[in-house]
N, C-alpha and C positions, 0 to 999 in steps of 0.2 A: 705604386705610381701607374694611372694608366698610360700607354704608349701613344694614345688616339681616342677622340671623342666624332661619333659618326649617331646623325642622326638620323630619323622620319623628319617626313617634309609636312605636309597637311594636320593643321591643329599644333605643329610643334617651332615652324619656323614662319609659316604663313597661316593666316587665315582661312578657314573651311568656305569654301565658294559655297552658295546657294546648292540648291538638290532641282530649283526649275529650270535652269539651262541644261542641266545632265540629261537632266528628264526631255526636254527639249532636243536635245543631239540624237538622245535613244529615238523618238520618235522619227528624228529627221531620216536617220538611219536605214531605218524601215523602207520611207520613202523612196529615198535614192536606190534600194535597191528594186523596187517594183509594186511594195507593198503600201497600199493608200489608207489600209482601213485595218489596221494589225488590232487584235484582241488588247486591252487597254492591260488585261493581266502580262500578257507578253512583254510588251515594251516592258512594263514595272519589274519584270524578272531580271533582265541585263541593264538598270540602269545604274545599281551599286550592289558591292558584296556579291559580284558575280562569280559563279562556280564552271566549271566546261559543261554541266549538267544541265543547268541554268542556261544555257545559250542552244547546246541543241533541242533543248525543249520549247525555246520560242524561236528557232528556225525550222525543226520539223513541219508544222502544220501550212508553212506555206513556202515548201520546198525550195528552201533557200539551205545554201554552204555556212554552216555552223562558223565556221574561219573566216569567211567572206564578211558575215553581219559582225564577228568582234571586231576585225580590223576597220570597218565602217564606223563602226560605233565608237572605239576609240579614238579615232581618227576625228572625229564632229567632237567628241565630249573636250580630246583635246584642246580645239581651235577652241568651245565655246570657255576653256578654261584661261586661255591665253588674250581673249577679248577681257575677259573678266581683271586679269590680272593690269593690260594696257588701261584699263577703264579706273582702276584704284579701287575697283568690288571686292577683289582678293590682294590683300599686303602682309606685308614682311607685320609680327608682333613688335609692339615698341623697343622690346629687349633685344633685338635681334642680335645689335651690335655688342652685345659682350659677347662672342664669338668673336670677337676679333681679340681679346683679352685671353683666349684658351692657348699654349703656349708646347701644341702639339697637331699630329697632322689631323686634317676631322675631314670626313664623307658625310654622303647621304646616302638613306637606301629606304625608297622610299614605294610606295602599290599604285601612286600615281602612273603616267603615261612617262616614257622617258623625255619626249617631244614636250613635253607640260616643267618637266623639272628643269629641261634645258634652256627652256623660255625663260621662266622664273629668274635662273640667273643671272642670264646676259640681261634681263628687264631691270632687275638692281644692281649690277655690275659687281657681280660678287664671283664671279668664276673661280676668282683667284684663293678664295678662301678656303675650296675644298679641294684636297687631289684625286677625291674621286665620286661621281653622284650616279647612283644607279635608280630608273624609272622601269616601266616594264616596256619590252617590246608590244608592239599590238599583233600580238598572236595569242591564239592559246594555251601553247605550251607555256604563256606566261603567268598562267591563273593555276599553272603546277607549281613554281617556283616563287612566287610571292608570299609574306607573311603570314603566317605563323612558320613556313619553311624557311630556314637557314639560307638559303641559295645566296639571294642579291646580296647579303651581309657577309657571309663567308669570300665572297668575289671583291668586293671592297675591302675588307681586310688583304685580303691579298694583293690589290693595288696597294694598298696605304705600304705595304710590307710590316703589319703589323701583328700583335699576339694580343695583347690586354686590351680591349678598346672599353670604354662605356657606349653603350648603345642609349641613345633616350627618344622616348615615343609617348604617344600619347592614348596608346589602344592594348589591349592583349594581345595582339598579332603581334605587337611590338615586344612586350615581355618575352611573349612565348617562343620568338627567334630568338630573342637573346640566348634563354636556356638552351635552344636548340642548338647555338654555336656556341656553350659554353663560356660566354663573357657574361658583364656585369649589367646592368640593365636601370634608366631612371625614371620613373615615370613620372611625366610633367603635369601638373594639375591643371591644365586651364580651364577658363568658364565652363566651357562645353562638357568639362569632365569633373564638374564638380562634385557631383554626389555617386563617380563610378566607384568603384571598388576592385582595383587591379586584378588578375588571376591570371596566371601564377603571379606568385609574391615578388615587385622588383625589389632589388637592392637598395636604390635610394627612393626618393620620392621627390620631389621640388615645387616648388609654385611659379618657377618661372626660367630662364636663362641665366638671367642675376646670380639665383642659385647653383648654378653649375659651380662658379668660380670660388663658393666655397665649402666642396667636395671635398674630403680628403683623398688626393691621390691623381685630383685633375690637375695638370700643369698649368697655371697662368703666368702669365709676361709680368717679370718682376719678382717672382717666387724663387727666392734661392734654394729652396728643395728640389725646381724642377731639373727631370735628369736632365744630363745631357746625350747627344746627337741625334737621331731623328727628333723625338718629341722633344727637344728645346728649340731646333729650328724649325719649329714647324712641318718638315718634310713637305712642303710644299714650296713651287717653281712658278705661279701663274698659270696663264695660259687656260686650256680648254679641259673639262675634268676627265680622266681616262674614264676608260668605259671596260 
């Protein structure tokens, strides 16, 4: 039985925003800091899949603080992600709501912005459904500790107070933490992932949310198998998700 089900946010519980407003923040980015006319390669290096390597190499050439231009950049991609989500450009998948059917505590841990996932929730008023959702800081100590590294998942789990959780995601970053923190791992098929081929191998596989609920081993509301005390009450109180 698992004790908690904790997921990836983008592609798993919402829909992937556009790549032109990220692109669009990257460039703004630039600007704000001084830069009017940045090499078109540069911006394209930090505007996804950014590495710390990747950002001092398009702040070296025009003497700009490597740290200065992520937390800039994140900070723009943020907002342009949260116009997007007020706009109805980026929503919750139709299945969202069997997550309210899981009959144990569930997180997020997601490569998003933190500022991005905390919108998300209070935008659908779903706070209450996770006891704990982790995005990244805008530093880049953050692009050490994001997926395929264990980090934000192992720290949610330890909110959750949990041991067994399934993890589900929709990317290899996503598998490959699981293995890294030795739980169980689902990987969700949606459109965007139709024809990927996971690596490493997750444990289950699903086409959707729907599918969680019949897991063996995930608790649903109603299920006399599910255990009792934390994962049958949910382990969750409301309120704001700890961090």
């Amino acid at each position: 039985m698992y004790d908690s089900v904790i997921f990836d946010h983008d592609g798993v519980l919402t829909t992937l925003v556009e790549l032109s407003p990220l692109r669009d923040a990257t460039w703004d980015a630039f600007a704000e800091l001084g830069v009017a006319d940045p090499d078109p390669d540069h911006v394209e290096q930090v505007v996804i899949h950014v590495t710390p390597e990747d950002v001092r190499a398009a702040a070296e050439p025009y003497d700009l603080d490597p740290e200065t231009l992520f937390r800039v950049r994140d900070e723009l991609q943020s907002a342009a992600q949260q116009r997007a989500i007020a706009d109805g450009q980026k929503v919750p998948y139709d299945d969202f709501d069997a997550l309210r059917r899981i009959d144990a505590p569930m997180g997020i841990v997601s490569s998003n912005q933190q500022a991005t996932i905390d919108f998300v929730l209070d935008h659908l008023d779903a706070t209450d459904l996770f006891g704990t959702a982790y995005g990244r800081e805008p530093s880049m100590t953050s692009l050490h500790r994001k997926k395929p590294e264990p980090y934000y998942l192992e720290r949610a789990m330890a909110d959750l107070g949990v041991e067994s959780p399934l993890f589900v995601g929709d990317s290899d970053s996503d598998i490959a933490a699981a293995e890294a923190a030795g739980v169980d791992s689902a990987f969700i098929r949606r459109g965007h992932r139709a024809d990927h081929t996971p690596t490493p191998d997750p444990t289950h596989e699903i086409a959707g949310l729907d599918d969680l609920l019949e897991l063996d081993g995930v608790p649903v509301v109603g299920d006399a198998s599910a255990a009792s005390g934390p994962a049958a009450d949910g382990g969750r109180e409301g309120g704001a998700p700890s961090r």
